[in-house]
C-alpha atoms as a printed R data frame, in Angstrom:
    type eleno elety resid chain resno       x       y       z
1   ATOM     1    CA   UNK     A     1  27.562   2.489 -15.631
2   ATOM     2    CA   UNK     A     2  24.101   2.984 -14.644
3   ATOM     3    CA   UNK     A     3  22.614  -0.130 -12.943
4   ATOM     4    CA   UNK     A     4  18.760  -0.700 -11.757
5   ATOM     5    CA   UNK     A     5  18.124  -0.552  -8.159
6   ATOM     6    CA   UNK     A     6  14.889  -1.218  -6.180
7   ATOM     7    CA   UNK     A     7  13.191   1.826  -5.129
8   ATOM     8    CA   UNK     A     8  10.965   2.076  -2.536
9   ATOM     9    CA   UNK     A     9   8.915   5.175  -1.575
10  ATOM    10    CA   UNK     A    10   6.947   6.009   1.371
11  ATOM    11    CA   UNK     A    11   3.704   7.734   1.408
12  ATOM    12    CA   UNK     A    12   2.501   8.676   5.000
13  ATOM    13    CA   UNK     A    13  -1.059   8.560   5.972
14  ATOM    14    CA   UNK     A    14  -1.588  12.506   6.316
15  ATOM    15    CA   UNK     A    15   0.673  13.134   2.750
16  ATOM    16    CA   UNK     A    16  -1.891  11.214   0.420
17  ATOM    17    CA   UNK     A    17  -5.005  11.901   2.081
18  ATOM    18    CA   UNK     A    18  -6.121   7.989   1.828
19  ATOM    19    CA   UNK     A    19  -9.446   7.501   2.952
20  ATOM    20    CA   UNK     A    20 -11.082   3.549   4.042
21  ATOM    21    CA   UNK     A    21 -14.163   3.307   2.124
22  ATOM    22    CA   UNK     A    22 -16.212   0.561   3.922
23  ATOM    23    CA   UNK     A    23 -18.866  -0.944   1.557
24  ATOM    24    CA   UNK     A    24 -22.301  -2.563   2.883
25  ATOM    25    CA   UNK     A    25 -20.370  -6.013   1.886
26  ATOM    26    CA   UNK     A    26 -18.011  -5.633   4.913
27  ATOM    27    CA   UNK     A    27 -15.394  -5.025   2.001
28  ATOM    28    CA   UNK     A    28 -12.758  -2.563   2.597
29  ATOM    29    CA   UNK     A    29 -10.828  -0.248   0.042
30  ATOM    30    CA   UNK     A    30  -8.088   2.151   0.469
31  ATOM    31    CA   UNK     A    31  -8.045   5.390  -1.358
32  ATOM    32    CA   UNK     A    32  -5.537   8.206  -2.186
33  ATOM    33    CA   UNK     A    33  -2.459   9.335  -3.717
34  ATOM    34    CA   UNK     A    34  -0.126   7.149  -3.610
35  ATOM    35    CA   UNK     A    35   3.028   8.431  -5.411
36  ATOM    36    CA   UNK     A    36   4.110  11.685  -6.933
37  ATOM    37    CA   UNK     A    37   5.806  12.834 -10.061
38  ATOM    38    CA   UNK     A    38   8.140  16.394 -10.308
39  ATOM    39    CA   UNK     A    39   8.970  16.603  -6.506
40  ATOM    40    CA   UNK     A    40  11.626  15.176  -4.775
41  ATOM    41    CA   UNK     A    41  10.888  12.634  -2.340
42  ATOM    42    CA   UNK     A    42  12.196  12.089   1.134
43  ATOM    43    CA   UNK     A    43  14.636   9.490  -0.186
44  ATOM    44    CA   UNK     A    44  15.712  12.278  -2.605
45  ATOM    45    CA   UNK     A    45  14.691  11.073  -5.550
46  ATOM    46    CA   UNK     A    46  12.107  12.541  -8.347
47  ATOM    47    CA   UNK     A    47  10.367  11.004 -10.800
48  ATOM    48    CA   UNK     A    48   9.099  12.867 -13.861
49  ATOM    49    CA   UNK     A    49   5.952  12.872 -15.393
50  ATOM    50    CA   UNK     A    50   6.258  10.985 -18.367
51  ATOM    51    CA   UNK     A    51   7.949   8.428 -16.216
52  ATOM    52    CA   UNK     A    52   5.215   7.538 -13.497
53  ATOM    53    CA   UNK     A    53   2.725   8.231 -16.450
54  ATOM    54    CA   UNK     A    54   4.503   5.164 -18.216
55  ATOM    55    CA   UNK     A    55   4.378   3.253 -15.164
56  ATOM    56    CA   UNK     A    56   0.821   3.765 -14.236
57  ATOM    57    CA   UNK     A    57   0.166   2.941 -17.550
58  ATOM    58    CA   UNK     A    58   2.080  -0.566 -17.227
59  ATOM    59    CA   UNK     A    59  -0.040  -1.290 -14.049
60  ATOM    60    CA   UNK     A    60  -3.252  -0.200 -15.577
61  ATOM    61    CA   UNK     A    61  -2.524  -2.831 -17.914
62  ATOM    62    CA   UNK     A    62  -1.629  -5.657 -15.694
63  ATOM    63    CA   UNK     A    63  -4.709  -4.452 -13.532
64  ATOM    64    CA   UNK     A    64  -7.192  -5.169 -16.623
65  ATOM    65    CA   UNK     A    65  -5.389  -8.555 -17.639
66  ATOM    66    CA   UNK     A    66  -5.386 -10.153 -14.172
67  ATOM    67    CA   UNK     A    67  -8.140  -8.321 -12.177
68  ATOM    68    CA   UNK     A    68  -5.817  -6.607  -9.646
69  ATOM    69    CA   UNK     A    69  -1.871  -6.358  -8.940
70  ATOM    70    CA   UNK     A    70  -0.958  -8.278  -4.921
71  ATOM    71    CA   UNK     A    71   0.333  -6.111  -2.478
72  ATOM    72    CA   UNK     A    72   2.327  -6.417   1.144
73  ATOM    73    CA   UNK     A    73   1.539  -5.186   4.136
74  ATOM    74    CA   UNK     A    74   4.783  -3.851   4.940
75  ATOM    75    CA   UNK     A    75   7.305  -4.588   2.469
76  ATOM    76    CA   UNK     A    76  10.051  -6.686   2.034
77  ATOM    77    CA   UNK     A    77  13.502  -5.842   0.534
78  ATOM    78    CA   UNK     A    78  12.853  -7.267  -3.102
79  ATOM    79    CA   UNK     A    79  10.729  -6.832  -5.810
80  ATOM    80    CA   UNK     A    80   8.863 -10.219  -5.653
81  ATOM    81    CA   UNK     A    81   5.395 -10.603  -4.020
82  ATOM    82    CA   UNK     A    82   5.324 -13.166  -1.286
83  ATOM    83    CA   UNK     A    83   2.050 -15.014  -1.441
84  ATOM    84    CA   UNK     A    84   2.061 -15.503   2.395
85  ATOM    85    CA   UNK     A    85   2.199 -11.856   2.882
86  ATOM    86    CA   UNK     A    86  -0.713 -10.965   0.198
87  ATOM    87    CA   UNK     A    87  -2.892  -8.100   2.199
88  ATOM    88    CA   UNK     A    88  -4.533  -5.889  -0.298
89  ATOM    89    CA   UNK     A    89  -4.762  -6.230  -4.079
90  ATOM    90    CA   UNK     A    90  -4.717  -3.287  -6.039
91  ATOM    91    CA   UNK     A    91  -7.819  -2.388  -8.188
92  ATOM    92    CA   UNK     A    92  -7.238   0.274  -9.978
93  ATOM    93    CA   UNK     A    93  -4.335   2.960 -10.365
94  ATOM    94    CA   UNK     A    94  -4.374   6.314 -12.825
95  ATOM    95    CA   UNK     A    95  -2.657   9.808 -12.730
96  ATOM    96    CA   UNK     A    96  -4.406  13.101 -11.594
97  ATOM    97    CA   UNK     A    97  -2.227  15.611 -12.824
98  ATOM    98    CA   UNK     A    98   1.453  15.096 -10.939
99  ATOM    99    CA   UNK     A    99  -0.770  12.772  -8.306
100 ATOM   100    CA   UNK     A   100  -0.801   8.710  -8.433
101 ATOM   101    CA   UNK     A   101  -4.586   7.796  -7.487
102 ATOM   102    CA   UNK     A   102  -5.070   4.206  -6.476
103 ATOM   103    CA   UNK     A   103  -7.741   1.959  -5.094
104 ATOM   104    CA   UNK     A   104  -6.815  -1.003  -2.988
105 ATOM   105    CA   UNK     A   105  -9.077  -3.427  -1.527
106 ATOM   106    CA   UNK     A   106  -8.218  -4.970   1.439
107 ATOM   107    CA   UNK     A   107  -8.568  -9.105   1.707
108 ATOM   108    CA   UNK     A   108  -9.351 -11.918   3.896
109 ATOM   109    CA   UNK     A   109  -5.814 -13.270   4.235
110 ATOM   110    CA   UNK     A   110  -4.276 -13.341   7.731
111 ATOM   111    CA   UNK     A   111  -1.940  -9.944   6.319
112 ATOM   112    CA   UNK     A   112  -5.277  -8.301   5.113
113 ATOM   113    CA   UNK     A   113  -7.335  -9.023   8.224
114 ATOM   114    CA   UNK     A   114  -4.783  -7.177   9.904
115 ATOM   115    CA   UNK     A   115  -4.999  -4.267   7.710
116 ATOM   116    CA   UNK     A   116  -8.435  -4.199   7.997
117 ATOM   117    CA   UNK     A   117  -8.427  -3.943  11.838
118 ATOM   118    CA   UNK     A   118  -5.736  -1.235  11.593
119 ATOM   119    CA   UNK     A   119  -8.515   0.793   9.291
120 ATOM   120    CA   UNK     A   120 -11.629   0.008  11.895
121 ATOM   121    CA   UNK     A   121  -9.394   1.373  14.664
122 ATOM   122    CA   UNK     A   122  -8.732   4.645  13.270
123 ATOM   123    CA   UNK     A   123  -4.779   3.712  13.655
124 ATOM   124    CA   UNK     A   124  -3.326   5.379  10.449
125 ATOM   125    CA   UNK     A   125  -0.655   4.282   8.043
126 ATOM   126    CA   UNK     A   126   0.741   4.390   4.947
127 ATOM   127    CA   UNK     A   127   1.445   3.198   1.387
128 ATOM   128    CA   UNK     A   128   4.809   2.135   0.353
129 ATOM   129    CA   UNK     A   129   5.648   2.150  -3.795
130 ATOM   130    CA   UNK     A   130   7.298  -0.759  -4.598
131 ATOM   131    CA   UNK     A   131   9.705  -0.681  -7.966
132 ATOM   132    CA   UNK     A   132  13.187  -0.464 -10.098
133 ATOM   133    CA   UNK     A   133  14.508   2.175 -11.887
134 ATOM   134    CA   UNK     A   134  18.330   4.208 -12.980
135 ATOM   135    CA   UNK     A   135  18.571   7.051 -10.800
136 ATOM   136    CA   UNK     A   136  21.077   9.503 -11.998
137 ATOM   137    CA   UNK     A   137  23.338  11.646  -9.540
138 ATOM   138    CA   UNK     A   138  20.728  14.145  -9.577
139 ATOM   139    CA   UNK     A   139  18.559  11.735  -8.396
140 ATOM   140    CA   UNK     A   140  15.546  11.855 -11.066
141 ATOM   141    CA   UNK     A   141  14.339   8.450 -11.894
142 ATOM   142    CA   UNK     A   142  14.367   6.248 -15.447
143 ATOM   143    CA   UNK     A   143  13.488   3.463 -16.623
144 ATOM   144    CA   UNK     A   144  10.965   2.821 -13.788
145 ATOM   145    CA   UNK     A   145   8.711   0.148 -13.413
146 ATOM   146    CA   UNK     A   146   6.244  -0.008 -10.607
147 ATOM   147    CA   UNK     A   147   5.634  -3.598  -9.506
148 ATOM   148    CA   UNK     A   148   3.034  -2.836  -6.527
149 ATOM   149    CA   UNK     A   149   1.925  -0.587  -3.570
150 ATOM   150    CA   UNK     A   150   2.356  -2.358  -0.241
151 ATOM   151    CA   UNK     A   151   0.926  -0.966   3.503
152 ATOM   152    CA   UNK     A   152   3.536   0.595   5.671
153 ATOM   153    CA   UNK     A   153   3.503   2.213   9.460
154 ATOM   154    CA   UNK     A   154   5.760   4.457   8.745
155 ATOM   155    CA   UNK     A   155   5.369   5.928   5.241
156 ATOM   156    CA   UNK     A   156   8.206   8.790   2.453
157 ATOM   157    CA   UNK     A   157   7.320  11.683   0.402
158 ATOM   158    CA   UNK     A   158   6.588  14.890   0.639
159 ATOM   159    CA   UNK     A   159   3.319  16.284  -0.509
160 ATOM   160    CA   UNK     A   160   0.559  13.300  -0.255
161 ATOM   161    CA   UNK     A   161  -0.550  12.040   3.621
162 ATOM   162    CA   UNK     A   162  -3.248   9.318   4.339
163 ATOM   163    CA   UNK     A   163  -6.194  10.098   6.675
164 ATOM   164    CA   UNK     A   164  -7.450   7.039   7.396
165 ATOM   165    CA   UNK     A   165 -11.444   8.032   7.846
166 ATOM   166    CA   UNK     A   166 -13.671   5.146   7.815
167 ATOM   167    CA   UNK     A   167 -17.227   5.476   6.633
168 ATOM   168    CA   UNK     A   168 -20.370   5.157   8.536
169 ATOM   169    CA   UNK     A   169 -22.098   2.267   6.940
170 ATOM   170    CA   UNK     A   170 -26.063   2.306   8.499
171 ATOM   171    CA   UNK     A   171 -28.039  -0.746   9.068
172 ATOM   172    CA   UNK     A   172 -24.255  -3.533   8.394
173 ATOM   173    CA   UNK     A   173 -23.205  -5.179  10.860
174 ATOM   174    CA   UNK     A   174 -19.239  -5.894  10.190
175 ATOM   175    CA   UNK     A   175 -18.253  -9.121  11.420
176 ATOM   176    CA   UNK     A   176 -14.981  -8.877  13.432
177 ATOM   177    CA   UNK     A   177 -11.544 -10.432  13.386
178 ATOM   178    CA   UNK     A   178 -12.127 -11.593  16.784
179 ATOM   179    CA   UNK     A   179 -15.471 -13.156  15.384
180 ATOM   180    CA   UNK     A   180 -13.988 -14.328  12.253
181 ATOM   181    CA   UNK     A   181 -11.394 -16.532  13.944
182 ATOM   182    CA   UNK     A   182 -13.107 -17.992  17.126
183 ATOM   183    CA   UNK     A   183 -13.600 -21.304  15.946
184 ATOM   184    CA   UNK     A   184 -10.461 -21.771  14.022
185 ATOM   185    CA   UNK     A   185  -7.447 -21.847  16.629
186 ATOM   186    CA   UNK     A   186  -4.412 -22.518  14.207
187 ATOM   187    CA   UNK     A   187  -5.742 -19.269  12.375
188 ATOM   188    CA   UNK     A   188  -5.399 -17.268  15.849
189 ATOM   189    CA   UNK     A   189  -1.856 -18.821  16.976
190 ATOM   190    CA   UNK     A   190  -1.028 -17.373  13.245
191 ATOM   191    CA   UNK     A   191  -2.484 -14.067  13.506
192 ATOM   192    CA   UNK     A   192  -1.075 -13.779  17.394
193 ATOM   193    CA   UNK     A   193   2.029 -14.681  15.863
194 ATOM   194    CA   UNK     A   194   2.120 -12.027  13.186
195 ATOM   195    CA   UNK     A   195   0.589  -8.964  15.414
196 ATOM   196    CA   UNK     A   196   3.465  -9.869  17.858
197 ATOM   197    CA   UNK     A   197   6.422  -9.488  14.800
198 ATOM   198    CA   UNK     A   198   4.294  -6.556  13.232
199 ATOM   199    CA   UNK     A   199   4.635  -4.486  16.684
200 ATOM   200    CA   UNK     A   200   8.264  -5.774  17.101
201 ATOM   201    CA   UNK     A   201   9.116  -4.534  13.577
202 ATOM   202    CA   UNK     A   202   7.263  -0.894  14.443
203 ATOM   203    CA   UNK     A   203   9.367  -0.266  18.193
204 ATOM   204    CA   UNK     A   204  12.580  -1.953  15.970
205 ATOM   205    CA   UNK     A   205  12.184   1.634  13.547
206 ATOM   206    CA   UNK     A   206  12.298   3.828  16.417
């Protein structure tokens, strides 16, 4: 018997062309493709059309109820959202032909303020799909439900790649993590603390 699973899919930087858009508000938004239907992903799996078409729909839905679905920066091995590890939330999501289009913006938690450091250094990573589905022996996808995009380092499938470019904004001045945090020392022995286990987890994958 067919059981659900939870399916995770990697997008790398390059694969889904994802741009940060930098707004005069200091507010930061991630931009691309974040999934895609009819091709078979590294993991070997394909969704079809009508499938991430349903899904998209579901989160378009969820997007105009509550203002925004959470996402992780990397992500965990289950399909809840831990609040503590709330970077980006998830703005809006639609289909562009076989292409999943989504618009993330990045927060002020201690996970996003990481992110958005990542994005102001030009370092480049990835979106990872986050969801549960039947996948057959063929490996096409039913039943899928997308719960959320998180933020990887190391992103999977084939045809979409994030460039992380960063606009010029003229005449804003951004303030900086650095900045943000000098007068609030429990906030930098927590951010300390999760840079060092986000660059553990990175050299752990290679």
């Amino acid at each position: 018997m067919s059981t659900q699973q939870l399916l995770i899919e990697t997008t790398t930087a390059a694969q889904g062309n994802i741009i940060t858009e930098a707004k005069k508000d200091g507010t930061i938004y991630l931009v691309g493709t974040y999934m895609q239907a009819e091709i078979e992903n590294r993991n070997g799996r394909t969704y079809s059309l009508n499938e991430m078409a349903a899904a998209v729909a579901n989160m378009r839905s969820q997007i105009k109820e509550f203002g925004g679905v959470f996402g992780e920066l990397d992500h965990p091995d289950t399909i809840t959202i831990n609040m503590d590890r709330i970077s980006h939330a998830i703005k809006d999501i639609y289909m562009e032909g076989n292409d999943v289009i989504g618009r993330a913006q990045l927060l002020n938690t201690p996970m996003g303020m990481i992110a958005q450091e990542l994005s102001r250094s030009g370092v480049r990573y990835g979106v990872s799909s986050r969801g549960a589905g039947v996948v057959n022996e063929g490996g096409m996808v039913s039943g899928f439900n997308l719960v959320t995009v998180d933020l990887v380092v190391t992103p999977s499938a084939p045809g979409a790649m994030p460039s992380s470019i960063t606009e010029a904004i003229e005449d804003v001045k951004l303030m900086t993590l650095a900045e943000s945090l000098q007068h609030d020392p429990s906030a930098q022995k927590y951010f300390k603390a999760e840079i060092q286990k986000f660059v553990r987890n990175v050299i752990n994958r290679k």
